[in-house]
C-alpha positions as CSV (number, residue, x, y, z in Angstrom):
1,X,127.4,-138.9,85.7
2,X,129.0,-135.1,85.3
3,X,131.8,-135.3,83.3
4,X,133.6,-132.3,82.4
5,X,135.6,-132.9,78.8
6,X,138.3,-130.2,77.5
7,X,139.0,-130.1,74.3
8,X,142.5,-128.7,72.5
9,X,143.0,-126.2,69.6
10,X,144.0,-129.0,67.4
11,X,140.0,-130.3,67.5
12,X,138.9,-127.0,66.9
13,X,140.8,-126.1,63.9
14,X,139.0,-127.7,61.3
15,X,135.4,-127.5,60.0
16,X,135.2,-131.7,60.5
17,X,137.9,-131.7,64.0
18,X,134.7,-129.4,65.2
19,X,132.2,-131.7,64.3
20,X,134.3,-134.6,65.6
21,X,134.1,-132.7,68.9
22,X,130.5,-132.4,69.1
23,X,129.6,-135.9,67.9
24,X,131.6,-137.0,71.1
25,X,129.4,-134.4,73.5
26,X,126.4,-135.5,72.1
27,X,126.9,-139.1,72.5
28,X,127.9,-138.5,76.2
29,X,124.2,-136.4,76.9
30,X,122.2,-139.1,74.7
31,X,123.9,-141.6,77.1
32,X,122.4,-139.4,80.1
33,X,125.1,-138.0,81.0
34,X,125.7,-134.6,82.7
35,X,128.4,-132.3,80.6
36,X,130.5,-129.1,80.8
37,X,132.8,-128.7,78.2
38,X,135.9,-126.4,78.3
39,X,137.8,-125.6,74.6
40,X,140.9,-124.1,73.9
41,X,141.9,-121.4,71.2
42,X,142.0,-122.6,67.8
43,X,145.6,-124.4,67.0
44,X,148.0,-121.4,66.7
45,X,145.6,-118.2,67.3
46,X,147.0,-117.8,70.6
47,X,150.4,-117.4,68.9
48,X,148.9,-114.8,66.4
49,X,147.8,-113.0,69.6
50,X,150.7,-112.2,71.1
51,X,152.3,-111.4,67.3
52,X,149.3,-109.0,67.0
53,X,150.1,-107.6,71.0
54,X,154.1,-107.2,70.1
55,X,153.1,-105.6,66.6
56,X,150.7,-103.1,68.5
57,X,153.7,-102.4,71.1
58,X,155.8,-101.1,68.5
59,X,153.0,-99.5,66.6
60,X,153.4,-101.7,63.3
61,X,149.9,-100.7,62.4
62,X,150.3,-102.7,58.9
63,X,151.2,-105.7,60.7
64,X,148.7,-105.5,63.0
65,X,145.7,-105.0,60.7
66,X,146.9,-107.9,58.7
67,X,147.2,-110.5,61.4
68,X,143.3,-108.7,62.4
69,X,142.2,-109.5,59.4
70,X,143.8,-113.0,59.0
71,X,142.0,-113.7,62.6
72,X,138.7,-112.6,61.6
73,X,138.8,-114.8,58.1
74,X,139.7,-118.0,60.0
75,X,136.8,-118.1,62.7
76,X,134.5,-116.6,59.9
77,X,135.1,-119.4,58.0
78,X,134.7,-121.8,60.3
79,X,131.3,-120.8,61.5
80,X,129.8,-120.5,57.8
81,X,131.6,-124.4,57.4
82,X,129.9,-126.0,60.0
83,X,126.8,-124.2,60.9
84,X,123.6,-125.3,58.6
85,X,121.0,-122.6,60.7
86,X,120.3,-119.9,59.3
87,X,119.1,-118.3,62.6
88,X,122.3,-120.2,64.5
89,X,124.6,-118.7,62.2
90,X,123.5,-115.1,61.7
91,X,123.4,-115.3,65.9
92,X,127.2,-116.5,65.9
93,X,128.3,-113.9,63.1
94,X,126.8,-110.7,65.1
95,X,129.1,-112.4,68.5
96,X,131.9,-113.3,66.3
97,X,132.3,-109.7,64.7
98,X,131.9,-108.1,68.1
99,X,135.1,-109.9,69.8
100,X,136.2,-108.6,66.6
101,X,136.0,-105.4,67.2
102,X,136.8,-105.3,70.8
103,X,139.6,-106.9,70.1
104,X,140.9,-104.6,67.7
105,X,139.8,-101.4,69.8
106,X,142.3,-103.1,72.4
107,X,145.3,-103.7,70.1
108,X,144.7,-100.3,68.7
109,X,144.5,-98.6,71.8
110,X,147.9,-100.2,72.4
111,X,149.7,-99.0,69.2
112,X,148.6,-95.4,70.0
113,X,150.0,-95.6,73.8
114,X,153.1,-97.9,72.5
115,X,152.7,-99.7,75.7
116,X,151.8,-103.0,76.6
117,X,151.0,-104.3,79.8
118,X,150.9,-108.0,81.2
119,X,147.1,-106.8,82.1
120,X,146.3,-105.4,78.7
121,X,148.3,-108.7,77.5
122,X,146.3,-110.9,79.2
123,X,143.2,-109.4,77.8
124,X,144.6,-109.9,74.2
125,X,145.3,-113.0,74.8
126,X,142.1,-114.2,76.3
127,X,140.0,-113.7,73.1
128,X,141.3,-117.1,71.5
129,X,139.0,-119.2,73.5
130,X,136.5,-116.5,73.6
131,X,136.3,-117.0,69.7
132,X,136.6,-121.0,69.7
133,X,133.9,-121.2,72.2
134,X,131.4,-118.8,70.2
135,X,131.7,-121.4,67.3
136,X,131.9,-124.8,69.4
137,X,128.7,-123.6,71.6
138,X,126.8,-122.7,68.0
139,X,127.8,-125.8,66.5
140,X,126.5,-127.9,69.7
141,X,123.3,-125.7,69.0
142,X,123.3,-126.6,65.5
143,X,122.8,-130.6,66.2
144,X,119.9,-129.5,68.7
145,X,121.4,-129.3,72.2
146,X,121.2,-126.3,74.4
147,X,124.4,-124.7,75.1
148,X,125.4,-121.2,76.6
149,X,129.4,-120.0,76.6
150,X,130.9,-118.0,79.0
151,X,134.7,-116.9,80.4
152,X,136.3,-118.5,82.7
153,X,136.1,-115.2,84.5
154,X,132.0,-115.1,84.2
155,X,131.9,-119.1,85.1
156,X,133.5,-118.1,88.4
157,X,137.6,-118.7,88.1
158,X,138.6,-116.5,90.4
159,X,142.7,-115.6,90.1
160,X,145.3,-113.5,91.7
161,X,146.8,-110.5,89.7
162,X,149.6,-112.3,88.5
163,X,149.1,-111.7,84.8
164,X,149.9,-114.5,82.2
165,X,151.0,-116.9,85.1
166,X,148.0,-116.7,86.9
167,X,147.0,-118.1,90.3
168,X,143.7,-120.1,91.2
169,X,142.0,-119.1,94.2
170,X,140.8,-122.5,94.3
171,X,138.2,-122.1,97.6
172,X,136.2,-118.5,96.0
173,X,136.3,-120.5,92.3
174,X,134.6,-123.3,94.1
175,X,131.6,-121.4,95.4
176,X,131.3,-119.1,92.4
177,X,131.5,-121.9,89.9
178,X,128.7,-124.1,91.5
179,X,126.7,-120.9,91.6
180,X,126.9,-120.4,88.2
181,X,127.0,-123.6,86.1
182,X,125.0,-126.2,88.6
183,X,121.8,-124.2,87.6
184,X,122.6,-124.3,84.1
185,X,123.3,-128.6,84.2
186,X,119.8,-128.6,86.4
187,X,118.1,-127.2,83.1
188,X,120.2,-129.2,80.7
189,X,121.8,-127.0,79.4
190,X,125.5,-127.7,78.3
191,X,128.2,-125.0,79.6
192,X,130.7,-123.8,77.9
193,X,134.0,-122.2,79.5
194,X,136.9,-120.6,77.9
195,X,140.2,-122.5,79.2
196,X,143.0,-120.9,79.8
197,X,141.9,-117.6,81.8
198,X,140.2,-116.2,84.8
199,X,139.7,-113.2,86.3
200,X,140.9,-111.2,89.5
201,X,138.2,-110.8,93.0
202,X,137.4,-107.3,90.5
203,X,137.0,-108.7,87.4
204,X,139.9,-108.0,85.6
205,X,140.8,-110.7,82.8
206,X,143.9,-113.3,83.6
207,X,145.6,-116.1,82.1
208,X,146.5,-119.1,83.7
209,X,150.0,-119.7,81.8
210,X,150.5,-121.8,78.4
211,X,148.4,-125.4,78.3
212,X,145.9,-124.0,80.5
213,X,142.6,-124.8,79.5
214,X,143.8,-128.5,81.2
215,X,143.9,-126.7,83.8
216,X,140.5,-124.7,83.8
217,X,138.8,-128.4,83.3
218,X,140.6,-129.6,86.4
219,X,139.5,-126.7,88.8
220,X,135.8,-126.7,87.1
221,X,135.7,-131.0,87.8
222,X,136.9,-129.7,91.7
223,X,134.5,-127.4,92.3
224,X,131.5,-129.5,91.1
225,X,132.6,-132.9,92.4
226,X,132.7,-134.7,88.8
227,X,132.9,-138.1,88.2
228,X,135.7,-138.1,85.6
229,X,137.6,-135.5,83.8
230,X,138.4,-136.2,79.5
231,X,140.8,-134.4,78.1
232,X,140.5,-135.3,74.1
233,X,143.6,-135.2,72.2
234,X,144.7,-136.5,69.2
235,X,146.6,-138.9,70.6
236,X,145.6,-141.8,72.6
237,X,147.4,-140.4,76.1
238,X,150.5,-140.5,77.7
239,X,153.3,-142.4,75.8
240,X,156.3,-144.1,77.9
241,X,158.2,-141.9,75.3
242,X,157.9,-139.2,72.6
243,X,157.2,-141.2,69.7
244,X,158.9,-138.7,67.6
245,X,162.3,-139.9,69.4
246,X,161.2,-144.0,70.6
247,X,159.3,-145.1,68.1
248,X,158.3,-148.7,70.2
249,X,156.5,-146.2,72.7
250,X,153.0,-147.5,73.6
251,X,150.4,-145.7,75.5
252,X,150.2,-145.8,79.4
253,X,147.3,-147.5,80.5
254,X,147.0,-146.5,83.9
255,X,149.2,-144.1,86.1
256,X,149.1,-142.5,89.3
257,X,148.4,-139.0,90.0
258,X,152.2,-138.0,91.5
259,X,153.8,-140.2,87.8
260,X,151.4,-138.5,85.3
261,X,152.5,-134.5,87.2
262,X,156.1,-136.0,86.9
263,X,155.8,-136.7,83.0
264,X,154.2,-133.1,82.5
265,X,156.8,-131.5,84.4
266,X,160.0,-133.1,83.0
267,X,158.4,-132.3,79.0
268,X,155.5,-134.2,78.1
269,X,152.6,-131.5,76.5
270,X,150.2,-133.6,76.5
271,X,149.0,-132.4,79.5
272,X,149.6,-129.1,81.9
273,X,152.3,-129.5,84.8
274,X,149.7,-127.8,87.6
275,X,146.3,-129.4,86.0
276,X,146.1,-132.2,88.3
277,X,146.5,-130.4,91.2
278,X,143.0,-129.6,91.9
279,X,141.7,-133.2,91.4
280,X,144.3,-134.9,93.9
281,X,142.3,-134.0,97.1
282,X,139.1,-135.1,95.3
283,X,140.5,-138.3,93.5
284,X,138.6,-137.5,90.4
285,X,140.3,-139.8,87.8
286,X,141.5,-137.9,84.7
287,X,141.5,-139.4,81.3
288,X,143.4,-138.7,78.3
289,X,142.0,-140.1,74.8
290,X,141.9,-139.5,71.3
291,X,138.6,-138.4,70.0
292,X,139.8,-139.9,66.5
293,X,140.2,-143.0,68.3
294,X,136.7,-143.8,70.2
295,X,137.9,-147.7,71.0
296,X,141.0,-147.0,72.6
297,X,140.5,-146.3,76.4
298,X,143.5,-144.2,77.0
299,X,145.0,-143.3,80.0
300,X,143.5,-143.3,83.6
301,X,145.3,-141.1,85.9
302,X,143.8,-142.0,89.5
303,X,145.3,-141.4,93.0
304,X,147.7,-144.8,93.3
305,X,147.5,-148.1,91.6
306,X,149.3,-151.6,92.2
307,X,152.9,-151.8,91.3
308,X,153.9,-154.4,89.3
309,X,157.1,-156.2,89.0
310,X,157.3,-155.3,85.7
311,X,156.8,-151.2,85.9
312,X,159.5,-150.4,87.9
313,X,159.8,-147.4,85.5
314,X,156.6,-145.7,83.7
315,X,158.1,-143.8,81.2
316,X,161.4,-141.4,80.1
317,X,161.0,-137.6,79.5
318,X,162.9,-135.8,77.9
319,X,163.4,-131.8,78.2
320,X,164.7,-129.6,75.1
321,X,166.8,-126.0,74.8
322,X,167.9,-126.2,78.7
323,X,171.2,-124.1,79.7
324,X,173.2,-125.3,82.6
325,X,174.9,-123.3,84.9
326,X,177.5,-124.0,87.9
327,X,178.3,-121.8,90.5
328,X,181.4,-122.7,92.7
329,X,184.4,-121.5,94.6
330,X,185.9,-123.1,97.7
331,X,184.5,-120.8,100.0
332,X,181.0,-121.8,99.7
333,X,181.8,-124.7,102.3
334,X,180.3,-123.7,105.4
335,X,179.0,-120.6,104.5
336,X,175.0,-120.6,105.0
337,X,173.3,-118.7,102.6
338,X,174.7,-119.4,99.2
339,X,172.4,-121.5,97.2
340,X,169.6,-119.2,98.5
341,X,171.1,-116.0,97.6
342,X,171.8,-117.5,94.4
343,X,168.0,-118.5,94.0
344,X,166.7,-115.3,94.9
345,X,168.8,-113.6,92.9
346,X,167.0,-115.8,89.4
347,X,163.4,-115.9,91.1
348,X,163.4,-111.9,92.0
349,X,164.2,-112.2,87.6
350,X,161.6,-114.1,86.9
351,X,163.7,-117.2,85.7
352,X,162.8,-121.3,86.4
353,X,165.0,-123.5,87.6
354,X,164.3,-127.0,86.5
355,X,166.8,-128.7,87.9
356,X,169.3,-128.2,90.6
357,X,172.0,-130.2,92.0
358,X,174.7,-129.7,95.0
359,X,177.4,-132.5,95.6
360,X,178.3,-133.2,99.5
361,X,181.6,-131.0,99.2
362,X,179.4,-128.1,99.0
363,X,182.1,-126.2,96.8
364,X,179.8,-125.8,93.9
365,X,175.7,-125.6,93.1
366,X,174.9,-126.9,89.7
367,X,171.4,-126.2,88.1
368,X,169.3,-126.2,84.9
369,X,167.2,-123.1,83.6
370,X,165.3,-122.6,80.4
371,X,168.0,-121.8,77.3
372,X,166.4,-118.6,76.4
373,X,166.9,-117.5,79.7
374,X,170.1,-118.5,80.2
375,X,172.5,-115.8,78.9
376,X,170.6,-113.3,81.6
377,X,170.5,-115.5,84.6
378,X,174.6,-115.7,84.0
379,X,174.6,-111.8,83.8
380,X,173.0,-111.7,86.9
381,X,174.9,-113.7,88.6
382,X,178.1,-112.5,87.5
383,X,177.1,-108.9,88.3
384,X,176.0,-110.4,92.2
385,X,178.1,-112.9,93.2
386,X,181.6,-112.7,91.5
387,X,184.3,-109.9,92.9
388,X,183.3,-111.3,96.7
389,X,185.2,-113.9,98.8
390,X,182.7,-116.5,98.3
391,X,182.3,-117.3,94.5
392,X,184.9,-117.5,92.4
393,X,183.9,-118.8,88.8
394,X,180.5,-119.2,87.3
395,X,180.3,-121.5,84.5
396,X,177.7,-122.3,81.8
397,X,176.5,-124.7,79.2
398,X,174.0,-124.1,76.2
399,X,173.8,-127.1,74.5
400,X,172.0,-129.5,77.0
401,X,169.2,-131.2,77.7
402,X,167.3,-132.9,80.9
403,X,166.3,-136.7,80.6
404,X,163.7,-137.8,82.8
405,X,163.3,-141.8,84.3
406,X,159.6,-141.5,85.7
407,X,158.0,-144.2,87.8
408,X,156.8,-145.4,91.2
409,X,158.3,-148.6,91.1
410,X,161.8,-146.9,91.7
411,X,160.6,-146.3,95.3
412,X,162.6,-149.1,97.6
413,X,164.0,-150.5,94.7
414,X,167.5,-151.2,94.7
415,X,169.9,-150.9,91.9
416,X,167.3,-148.4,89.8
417,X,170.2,-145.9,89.5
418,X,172.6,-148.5,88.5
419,X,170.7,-149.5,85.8
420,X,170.0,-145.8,84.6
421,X,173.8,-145.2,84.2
422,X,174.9,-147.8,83.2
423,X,172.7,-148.1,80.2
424,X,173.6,-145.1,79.3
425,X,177.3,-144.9,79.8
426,X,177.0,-148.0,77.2
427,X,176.0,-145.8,74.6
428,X,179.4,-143.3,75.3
429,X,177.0,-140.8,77.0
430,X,178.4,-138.5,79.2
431,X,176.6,-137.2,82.3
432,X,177.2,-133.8,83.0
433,X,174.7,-133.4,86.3
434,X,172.4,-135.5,88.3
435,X,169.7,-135.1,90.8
436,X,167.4,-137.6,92.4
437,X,164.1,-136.2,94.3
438,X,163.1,-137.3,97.8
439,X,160.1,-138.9,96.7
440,X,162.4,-141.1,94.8
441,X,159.8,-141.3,91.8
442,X,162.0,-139.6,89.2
443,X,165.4,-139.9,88.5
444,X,166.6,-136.9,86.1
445,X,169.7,-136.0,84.5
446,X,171.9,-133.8,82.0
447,X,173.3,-134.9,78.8
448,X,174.4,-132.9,76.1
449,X,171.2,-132.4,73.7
450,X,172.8,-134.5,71.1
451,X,173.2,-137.4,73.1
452,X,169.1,-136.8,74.7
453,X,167.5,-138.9,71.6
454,X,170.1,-141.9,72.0
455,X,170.2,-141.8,75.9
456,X,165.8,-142.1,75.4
457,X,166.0,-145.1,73.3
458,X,168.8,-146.6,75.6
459,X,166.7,-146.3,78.8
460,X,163.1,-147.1,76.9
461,X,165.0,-150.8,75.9
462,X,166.6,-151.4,79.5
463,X,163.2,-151.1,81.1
464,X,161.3,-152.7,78.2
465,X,158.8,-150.1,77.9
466,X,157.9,-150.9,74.5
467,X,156.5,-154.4,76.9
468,X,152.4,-153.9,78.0
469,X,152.4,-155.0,81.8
């Protein structure tokens, strides 16, 4: 079987999480298995990055040196912890101080120019895998496996130019990532690819967005017709809740493609909202599992399973720091136009709309963006909309959040809804804006962020999550 495995920064930021990580490779190829692994950056490097690119912006050379320095101490340390070869690590020292030092000619360059572009950005930011890969693909040497790492760029993830929210060209990946790794697998040796970026048709470094490495693992498993993508976490897989909020929430055993990109869109970070885009056409099953739990299966997200009486409703996300805003006025009735002005208006801005909601009397649009982005989509619209005939007040609110009731079930079901609202209204929440989408697998809603926790727990007991089917 080829199964391509991704592992998170939180199994590559310890001396033993690495080890943990290569046991689990190794057992796969003992087993005969084909395997190309993609890693994330070390937990919270990729953080440090973009502190080290908006210190080198502003030309805070002090600042900048120390997070440098801080950088080079953590992934030196981990090599000399986990590598026992003497050749191995002297090897992985020479690569590790180069990134160093092109990453610092980089940031350096930056704080002489006091500019910082989303290109030069994305290059900054690309080095966290780069330096967690070095290590992992050592460490894989060190247990007497052949290994080789490489970009996403080099394995043959081919973007568009939109830097840090990067693009897939999914069809010119395909070819150039069977080119390049299906000779490597044929000689048994074990690839390694940097999640998270890419690189334009000329080579010029991009990232994929936050969480991408999921992502890269997806597009890799596409291109190569895997049998199975893993996605080790340190959790078992997707909860029917945040545990932090429900605590009966149990781990979904299996859910269907269309549930699972639900979830990850409405809050769950377990897993990226685009990763299981390239895998759909394919129907390569995806799992999630803890590689600190080896027993527990996980979750298995395929194409489509049976529905059973009993899971109506798969699970209830929840979405933090949301703003809401409502646009209305009495002319808006009959005039065409409106909502996608409006729209155009935040997209041209770069701002996400997560949510958005028009009753039948067309007099107003209600819809959810991001918190921090709130105050400026308002100012926009203010400074475009008011002072005509059409809209007369635009409203906001800071203090809510989105609540998510996720499931396949719901479809044809009657009295879903009902049962939504009416658990929650029992618990004196007030709804402030609902939308339901045609697919009819989610039904989401707007609460004030006070009330998210309790209206969770409300709808987690009404559907008897906490129950295995």
């Amino acid at each position: 079987m080829l199964i391509v495995m991704k592992f998170g920064g939180a199994l590559l930021s310890k001396p033993e999480k690495i080890k943990r990580s290569v046991e689990i490779i190794k057992n796969y190829v003992n087993k005969g298995d084909k395997v190309i692994v993609v890693a994330s950056a070390v937990s919270k490097v990729t953080d440090e990055l973009i502190k080290a690119s908006r210190e080198a912006s502003s030309s805070n050379w002090e600042d900048l040196k120390k997070i440098i320095n801080e950088l080079e101490k953590l992934h030196f340390n981990l090599a000399k912890d986990i590598i026992q070869n003497k050749n191995i690590l002297e090897d992985l020292t020479l690569e590790l101080k180069s990134l160093i030092e092109e990453l610092k000619e980089t940031l350096f360059s930056v704080a002489r120019l006091k500019e910082l572009t989303p290109r030069s950005k994305d290059f900054i930011l690309s080095f966290g895998e780069k330096f967690s890969c070095a290590i992992l693909c050592a460490a894989i040497k060190n247990e007497g496996l052949k290994a080789k790492w490489m970009t996403g760029g080099e394995a043959g993830i081919i973007t568009n130019d939109e830097f840090g929210n990067a693009k897939p060209l999914l069809d010119l990946s395909s070819q150039k990532l069977n080119w390049k790794l299906t000779p490597l697998l044929n000689e048994n040796i074990i690839p390694i690819v940097t999640g998270f970026n890419g690189c334009t048709p000329e080579g010029v470094v991009t990232t994929l967005g936050r969480g991408g490495s999921d992502y890269t693992a997806t597009i890799i498993a596409s291109a190569l017709k895997a049998d199975e993508v893993v996605l080790w976490k340190e959790v078992n897989g997707l909860m029917t809740a945040d545990p932090k909020i429900e605590s009966k929430a149990r781990t979904i055993r299996v859910i269907s493609y269309a549930e699972a990109s639900e979830i990850a869109y409405f809050g769950a970070k377990i897993i990226h909202p685009r990763a299981l885009k390239p895998v759909i056409k394919a129907e390569i099953p995806v799992r999630i599992r803890s590689a600190f739990n080896l027993d527990d299966p996980g979750t298995l997200i395929i194409k489509e399973q049976k529905i059973k009486p009993k899971e109506i409703v798969k699970a209830i996300s929840f979405i933090k720091e949301v703003g809401l805003i409502n646009v209305s006025g009495s002319e808006i009735v009959g005039t065409p136009g409106v909502a996608a002005r409006v729209f155009k208006i935040l997209g041209d801005n770069g701002i996400n709309i997560l949510m958005i909601s028009q009753g039948s009397s067309e007099v107003n649009i209600s819809f959810a963006v991001p918190r921090d982005s709130l105050s400026k989509a308002v100012n926009l619209l203010e400074l475009n909309l008011l002072g005509g005939e059409t809209v007369k007040e635009i409203s906001s609110e800071s203090d809510v959040c989105i609540v998510a009731v996720v499931g396949a079930g719901m479809k044809g079901t009657p009295g879903v809804a009902a049962r939504v609202f009416k658990a929650v209204a029992e618990k004196g929440i007030n709804v402030r804006m609902i939308a339901q989408g045609s697919s009819e697998l989610n039904i989401s809603f707007i609460v004030k962020e006070a009330d998210g926790p309790k209206a969770v727990n409300a709808l987690h007991e009404e559907f008897k999550l906490y129950e295995e089917s």
